[in-house]
C-alpha positions as CSV (number, residue, x, y, z in Angstrom):
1,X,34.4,-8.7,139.9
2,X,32.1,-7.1,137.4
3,X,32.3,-8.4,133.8
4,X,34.0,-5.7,131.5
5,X,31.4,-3.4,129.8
6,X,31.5,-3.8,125.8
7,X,33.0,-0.2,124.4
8,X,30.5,2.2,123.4
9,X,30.5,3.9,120.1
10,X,29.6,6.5,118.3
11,X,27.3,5.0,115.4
12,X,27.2,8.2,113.1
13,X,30.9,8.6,113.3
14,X,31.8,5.0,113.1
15,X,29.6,5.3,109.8
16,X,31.1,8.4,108.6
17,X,34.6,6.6,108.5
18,X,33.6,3.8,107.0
19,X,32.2,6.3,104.1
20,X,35.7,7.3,103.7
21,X,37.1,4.4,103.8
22,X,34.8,2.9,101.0
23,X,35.4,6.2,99.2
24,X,38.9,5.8,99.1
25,X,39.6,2.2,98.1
26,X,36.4,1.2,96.5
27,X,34.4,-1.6,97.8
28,X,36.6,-4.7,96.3
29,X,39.9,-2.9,97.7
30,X,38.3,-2.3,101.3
31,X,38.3,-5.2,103.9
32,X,37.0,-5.7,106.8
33,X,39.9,-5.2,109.0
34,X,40.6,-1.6,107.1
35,X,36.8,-0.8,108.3
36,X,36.9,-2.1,112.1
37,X,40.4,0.0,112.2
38,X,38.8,3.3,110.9
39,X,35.7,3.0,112.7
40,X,37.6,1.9,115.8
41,X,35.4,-1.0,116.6
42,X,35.6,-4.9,116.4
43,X,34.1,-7.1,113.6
44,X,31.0,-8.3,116.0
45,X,30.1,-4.9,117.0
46,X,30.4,-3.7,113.1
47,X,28.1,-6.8,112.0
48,X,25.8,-6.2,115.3
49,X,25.4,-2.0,114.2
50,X,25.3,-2.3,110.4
51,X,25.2,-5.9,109.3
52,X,27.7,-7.0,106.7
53,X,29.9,-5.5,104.8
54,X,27.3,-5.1,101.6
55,X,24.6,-3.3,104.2
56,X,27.4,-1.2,105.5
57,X,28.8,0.1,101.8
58,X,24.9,0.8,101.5
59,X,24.1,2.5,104.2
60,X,28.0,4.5,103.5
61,X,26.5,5.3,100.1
62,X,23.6,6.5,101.2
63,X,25.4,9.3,103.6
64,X,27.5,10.2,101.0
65,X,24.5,11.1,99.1
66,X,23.2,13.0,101.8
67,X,25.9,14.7,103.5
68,X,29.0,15.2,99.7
69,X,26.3,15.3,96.8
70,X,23.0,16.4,96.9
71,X,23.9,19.9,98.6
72,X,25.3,20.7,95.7
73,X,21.8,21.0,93.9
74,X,21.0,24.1,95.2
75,X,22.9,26.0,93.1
76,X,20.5,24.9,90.2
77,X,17.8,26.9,91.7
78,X,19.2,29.9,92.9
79,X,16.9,32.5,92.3
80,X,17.8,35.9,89.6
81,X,20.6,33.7,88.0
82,X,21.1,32.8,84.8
83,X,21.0,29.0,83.6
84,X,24.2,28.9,82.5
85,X,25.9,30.5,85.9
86,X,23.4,28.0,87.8
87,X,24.9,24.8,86.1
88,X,28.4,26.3,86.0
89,X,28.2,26.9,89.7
90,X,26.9,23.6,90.7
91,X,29.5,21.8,88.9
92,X,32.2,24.2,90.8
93,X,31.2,23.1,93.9
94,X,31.2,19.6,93.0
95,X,34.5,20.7,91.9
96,X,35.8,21.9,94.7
97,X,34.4,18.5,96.7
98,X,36.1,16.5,93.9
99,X,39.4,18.2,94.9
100,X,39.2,18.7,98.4
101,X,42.0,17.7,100.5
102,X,40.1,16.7,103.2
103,X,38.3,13.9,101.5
104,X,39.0,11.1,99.5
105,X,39.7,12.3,95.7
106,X,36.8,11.9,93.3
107,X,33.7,11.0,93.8
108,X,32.2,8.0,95.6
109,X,29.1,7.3,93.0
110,X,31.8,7.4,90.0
111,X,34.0,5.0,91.2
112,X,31.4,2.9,92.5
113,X,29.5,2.7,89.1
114,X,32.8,1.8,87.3
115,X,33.0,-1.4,89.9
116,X,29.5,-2.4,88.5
117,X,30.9,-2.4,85.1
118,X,33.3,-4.9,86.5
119,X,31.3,-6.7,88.0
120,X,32.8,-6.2,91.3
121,X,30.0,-5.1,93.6
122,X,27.5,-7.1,95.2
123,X,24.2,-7.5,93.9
124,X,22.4,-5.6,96.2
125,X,25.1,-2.7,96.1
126,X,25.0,-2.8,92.2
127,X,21.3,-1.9,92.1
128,X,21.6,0.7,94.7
129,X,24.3,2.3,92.4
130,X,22.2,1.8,89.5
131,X,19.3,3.4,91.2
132,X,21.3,6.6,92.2
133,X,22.1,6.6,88.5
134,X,18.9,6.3,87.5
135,X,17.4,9.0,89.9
136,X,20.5,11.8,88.7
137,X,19.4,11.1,85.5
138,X,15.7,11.7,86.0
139,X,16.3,14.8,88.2
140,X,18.7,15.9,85.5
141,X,15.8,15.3,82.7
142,X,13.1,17.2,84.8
143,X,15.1,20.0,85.3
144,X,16.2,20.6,81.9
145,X,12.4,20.3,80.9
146,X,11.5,23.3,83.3
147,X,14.2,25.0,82.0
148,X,13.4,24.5,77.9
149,X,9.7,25.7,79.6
150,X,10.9,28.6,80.9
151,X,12.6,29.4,77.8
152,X,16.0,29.3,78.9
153,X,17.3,26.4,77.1
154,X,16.8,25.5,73.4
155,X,14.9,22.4,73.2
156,X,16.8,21.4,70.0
157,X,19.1,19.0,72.0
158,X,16.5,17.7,74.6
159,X,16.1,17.4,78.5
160,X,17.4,13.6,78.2
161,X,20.1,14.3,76.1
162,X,21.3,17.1,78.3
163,X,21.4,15.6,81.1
164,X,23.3,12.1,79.7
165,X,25.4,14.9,79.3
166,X,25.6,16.4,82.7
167,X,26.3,13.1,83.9
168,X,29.0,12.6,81.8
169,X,30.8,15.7,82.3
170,X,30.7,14.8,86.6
171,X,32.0,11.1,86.1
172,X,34.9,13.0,83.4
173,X,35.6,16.0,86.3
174,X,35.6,12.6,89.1
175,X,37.8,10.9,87.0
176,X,40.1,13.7,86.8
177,X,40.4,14.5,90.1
178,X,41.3,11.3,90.6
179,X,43.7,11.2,88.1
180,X,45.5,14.5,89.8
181,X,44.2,17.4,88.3
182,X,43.5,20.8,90.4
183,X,40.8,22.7,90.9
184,X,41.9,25.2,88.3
185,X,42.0,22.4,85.9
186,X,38.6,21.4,86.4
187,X,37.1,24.6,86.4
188,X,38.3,25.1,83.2
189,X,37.4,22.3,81.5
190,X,33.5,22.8,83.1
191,X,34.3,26.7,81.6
192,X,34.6,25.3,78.5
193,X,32.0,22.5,78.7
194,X,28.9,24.5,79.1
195,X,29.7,27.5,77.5
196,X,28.2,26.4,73.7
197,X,25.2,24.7,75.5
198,X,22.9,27.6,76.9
199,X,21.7,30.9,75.9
């Protein structure tokens, strides 16, 4: 009798569900036994696709990045729009992600970054949440400097400053959502947010 063949799956998909599962309950609140359950594998075929735990929140992160946040950025560069409608657009849609019931509520990077202030992230996963930090802030910073170029922004606040402040308002609207409000609620409160800021 032939040995039994090992169950063949679906790496992408096995990857997006552990995505969603580190989404929902953070990395500390995640084992491995929730992951092998989503992801409908074993633990030795998880370790032999993705490596540990750490390397699999990493790679998670990283596809959350691709697939649930930077899409969003091209609302920032829609052509004939004003700056103001750009930023208010891009933070709907984020929004509307932050809200959707499809997903896990909030936002990934957020929660992430508040279980680096608690020290509860490996080391390897707190500088890869660091570094996404680092990089929104940086795109944030060059953006608002071609903008203050262009002379739709007042450079009497500063690229950096603005976008501290950018950041700020996504991890409040994250927290939010987390925390229960709608869509309506956050749409207002990104209404009211960036209406004194641009001209």
């Amino acid at each position: 009798m032939a040995a039994g063949r090992h169950r063949e799956f679906n790496k992408d998909h096995a990857l997006e569900k552990a995505m969603l599962v580190f989404w929902e309950n953070g990395y500390p609140g995640t084992s491995l036994t929730d992951l092998t359950t989503a992801m409908a594998i074993n633990k030795p075929s998880l370790y032999s696709a993705f490596g540990n735990k750490e390397t699999l929140f990493n790679q998670a992160l990283e596809l959350y990045l691709s697939k649930h946040a930077m899409p969003h950025s091209a609302h920032l560069t829609t052509s004939d729009t004003s700056l103001i409608e750009r930023v208010n657009n891009y933070l709907f849609s984020i929004a509307n992600m932050l809200t959707d019931d499809a997903l896990p509520t909030g936002c990934f990077v957020c929660m992430s970054t508040a279980e680096v202030a608690g020290s509860r992230l490996p080391d390897s996963s707190t500088q890869e949440v660091k570094k996404v930090n680092q990089q929104t802030l940086m795109f944030f910073t060059d953006f608002f400097e071609q903008e203050i170029k262009r002379g739709n922004l007042n450079d009497d606040i500063g690229s950096a400053v603005m976008a501290n402040y950018i950041l700020t308002i996504l991890f409040g609207l994250a927290i939010s959502a987390r925390n229960g409000s709608d869509i309506d609620s956050l749409k207002a409160v990104i209404t009211l947010s960036t209406r004194p800021l641009f001209i």
